[in-house]
C-alpha positions in Angstrom: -147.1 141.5 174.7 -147.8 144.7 173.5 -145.9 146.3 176.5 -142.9 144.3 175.5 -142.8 145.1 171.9 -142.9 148.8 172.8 -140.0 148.2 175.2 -137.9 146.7 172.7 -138.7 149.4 170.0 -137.6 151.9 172.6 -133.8 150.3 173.4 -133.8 150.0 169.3 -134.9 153.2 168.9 -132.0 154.9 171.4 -129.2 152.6 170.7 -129.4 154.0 167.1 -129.6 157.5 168.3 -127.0 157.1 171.0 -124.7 155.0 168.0 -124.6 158.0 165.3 -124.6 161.2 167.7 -121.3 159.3 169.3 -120.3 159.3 165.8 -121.2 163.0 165.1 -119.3 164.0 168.2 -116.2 162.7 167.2 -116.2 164.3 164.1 -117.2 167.6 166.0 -113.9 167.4 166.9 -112.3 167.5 164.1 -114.6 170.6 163.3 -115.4 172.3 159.9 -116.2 170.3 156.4 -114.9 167.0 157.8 -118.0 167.3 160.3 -119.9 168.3 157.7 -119.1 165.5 155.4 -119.8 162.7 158.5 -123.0 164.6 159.5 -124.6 163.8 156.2 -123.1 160.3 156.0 -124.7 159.4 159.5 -128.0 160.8 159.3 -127.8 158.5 155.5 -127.1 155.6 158.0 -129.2 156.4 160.6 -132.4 157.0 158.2 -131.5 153.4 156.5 -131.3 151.9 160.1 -134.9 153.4 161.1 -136.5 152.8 157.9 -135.1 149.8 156.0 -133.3 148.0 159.0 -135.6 147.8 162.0 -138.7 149.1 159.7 -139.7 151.4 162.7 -139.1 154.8 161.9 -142.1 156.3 163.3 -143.4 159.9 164.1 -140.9 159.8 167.3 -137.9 158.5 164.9 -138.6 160.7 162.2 -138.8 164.0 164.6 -135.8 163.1 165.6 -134.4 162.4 162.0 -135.6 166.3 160.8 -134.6 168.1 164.0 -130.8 167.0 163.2 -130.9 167.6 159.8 -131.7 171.2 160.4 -128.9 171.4 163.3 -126.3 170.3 160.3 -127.2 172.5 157.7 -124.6 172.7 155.3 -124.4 176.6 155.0 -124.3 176.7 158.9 -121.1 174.7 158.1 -119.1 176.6 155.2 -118.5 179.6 157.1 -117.1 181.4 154.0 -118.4 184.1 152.0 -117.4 185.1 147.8 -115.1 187.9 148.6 -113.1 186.2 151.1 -112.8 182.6 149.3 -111.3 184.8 146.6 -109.0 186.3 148.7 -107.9 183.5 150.3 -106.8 181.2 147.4 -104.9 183.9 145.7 -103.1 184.8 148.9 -102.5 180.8 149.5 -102.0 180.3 145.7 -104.5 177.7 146.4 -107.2 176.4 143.7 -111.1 177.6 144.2 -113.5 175.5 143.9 -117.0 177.0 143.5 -119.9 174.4 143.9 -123.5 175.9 143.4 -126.7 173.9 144.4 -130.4 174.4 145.0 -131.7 173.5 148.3 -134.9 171.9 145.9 -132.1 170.2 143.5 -132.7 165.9 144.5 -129.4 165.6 142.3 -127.7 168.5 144.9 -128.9 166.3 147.5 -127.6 163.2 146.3 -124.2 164.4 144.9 -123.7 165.9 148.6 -124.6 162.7 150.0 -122.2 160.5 147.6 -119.4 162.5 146.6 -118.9 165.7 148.9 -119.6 163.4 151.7 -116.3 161.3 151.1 -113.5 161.5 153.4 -110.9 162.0 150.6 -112.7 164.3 149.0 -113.7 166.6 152.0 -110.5 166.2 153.5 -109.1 167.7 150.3 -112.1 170.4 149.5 -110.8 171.5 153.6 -107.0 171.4 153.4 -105.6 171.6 149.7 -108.5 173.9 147.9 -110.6 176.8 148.7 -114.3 175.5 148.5 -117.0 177.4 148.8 -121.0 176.1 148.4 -122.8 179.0 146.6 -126.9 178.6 147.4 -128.0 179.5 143.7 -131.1 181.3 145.4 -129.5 183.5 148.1 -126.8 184.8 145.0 -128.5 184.9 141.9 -125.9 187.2 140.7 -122.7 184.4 141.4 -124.9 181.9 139.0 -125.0 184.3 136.4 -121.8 185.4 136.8 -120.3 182.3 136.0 -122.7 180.8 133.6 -124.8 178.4 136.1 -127.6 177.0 134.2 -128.2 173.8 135.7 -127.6 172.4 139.5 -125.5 171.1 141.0 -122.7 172.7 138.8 -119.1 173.1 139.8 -116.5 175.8 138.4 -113.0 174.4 138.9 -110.4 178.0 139.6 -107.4 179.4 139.7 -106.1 181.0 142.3 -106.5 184.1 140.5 -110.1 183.3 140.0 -109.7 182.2 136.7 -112.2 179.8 135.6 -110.1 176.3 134.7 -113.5 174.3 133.7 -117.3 174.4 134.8 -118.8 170.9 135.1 -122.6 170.5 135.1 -125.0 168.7 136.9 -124.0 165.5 138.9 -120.6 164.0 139.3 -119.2 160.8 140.5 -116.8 160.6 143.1 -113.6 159.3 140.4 -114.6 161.7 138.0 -114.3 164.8 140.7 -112.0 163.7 142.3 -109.5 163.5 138.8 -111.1 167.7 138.0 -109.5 168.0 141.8 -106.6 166.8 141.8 -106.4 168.4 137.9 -106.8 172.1 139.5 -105.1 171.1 143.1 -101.6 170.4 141.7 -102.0 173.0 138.9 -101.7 170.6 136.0 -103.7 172.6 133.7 -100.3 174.8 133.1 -98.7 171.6 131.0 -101.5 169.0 130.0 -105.0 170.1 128.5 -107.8 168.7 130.7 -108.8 166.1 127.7 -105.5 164.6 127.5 -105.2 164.4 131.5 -108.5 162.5 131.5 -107.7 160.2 128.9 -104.5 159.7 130.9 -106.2 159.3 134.3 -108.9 156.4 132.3 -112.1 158.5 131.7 -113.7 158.0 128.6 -115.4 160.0 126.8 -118.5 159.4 124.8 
């Protein structure tokens, strides 16, 4: 009995695994933040489907779990520093989006997990901004540059680098993706940002 019971936690085990790295390949192939973005989605899955699902995530599952985890860091992913993000949205008169986390933040974690992780919204932070993740640890000197108090925190740009708005702490996914498309198509140059929210149904408190 016993020997069966390991058996079939084995096959559970490795169909999981084989199920999400299938899924991580194909989104290798697509490359860049879009890898990124279904990286974090299927290790979300794959912990729910250990833990919560089959309620047999032991050490063996959970190894696995950490060891990919650390192959998809994020900052392994953005391969873009300050000085050239700059560059690059003023020679592609592009908006710059500057997102600044803690590696301890839970609230980094989850907005990463929930909004960043979005197809729409990677595809866009990839193709129609400039994005850049800022590690408020490694530069100190960008988070007091630009006011950072609190993570995660967001500073919407110009192309120039002109600040447009800095958001605080957590966003939903409608919400950033309205301060997105707000800076994307350059909207701050005829509506102010209240009256294009009120448009676009967000209230305020």
């Amino acid at each position: 009995m016993f020997f069966w019971r390991t058996r079939l936690v084995s096959v559970l085990i490795s169909r999981i695994i084989a199920r999400h790295l299938t899924y991580l390949a194909k989104a290798l192939q697509k490359g860049g933040d879009d890898f990124y973005a279904r990286s974090m989605v299927s290790l979300s899955l794959m912990k729910n489907d250990f833990s919560f699902r089959h309620g047999i995530l032991g050490m063996g599952g959970l190894i696995c779990f950490i060891a990919a985890a650390l192959c998809l860091s994020p900052a392994e992913l953005f391969a873009e520093d300050y000085a050239a993000a700059l560059k690059r949205a003023k020679a592609e008169d592009k908006a710059l989006v500057l997102y600044f986390y803690s590696k301890y933040c839970p609230y980094c974690v989850a907005m990463e997990r929930d909004v960043l992780a979005d197809r729409e919204i990677a595809n866009i932070m990839k193709f129609k901004v400039v994005s850049l993740r800022i590690d408020v640890e490694a530069r100190p000197d960008l988070a007091t540059k630009y006011g950072i108090r609190g993570y995660p925190s967001t500073c919407f740009m110009e192309p120039s680098g002109k600040v447009i708005i800095r958001v605080p702490g957590y966003v939903d996914k409608k919400e950033f993706g309205i301060l997105l498309e707000y800076a994307k198509e350059k909207h701050y140059k005829t509506t102010a940002l209240r009256d294009y929210l009120k448009k676009a149904g967000v209230k305020f408190n």
